[in-house]
N, C-alpha and C positions, 0 to 999 in steps of 0.2 A: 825774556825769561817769564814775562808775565804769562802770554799766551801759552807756554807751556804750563805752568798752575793752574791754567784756567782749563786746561782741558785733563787737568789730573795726570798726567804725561808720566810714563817710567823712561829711566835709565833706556836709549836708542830709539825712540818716538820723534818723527821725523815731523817736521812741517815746510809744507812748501813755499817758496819765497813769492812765487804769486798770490798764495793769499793772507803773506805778510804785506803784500804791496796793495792788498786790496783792501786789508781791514785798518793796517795803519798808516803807508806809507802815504798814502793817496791825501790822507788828511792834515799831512806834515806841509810846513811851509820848507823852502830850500835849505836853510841853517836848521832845521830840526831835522829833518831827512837825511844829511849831512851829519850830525852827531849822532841817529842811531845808527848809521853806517859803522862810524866810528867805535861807537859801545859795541855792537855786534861783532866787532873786529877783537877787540878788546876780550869777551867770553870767548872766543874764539881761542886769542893769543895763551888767555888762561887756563885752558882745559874745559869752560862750562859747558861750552857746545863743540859741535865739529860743520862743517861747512863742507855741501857737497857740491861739485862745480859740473857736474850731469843734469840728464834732460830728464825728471825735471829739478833743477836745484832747489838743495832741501838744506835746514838746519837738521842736526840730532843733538838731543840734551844724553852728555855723557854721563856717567855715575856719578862725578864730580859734580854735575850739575844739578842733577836729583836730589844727591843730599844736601846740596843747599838749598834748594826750594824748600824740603820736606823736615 
């Protein structure tokens, strides 16, 4: 959720899971990596984002997730 704040993101502003892998995942140890998986999973399960499993796989922050950023 963060990266999306940080980029000022509306309600359907996609980002690609490569360069979530690049700016955080890379920097995670295996138990951290593993629990944002998990949290990911979790906004997911809640409505904040949606998960797009195409080429290239992307997060999108729903309304839901917008207004709790904002």
């Amino acid at each position: 959720m963060h990266e999306f704040e940080n980029q000022n993101s509306r309600a359907g502003h996609q980002i690609m899971m490569k360069n979530l892998n690049f700016k955080i995942l890379q920097k995670l140890n295996p138990v951290e990596a593993e629990r944002f998986n998990e949290a990911a999973n979790k906004l997911v399960e809640q409505g904040y984002l949606i998960y797009h499993d195409n080429n290239p796989q992307t997060l999108e922050l729903t309304e839901k997730g917008f207004d709790t950023l904002y």
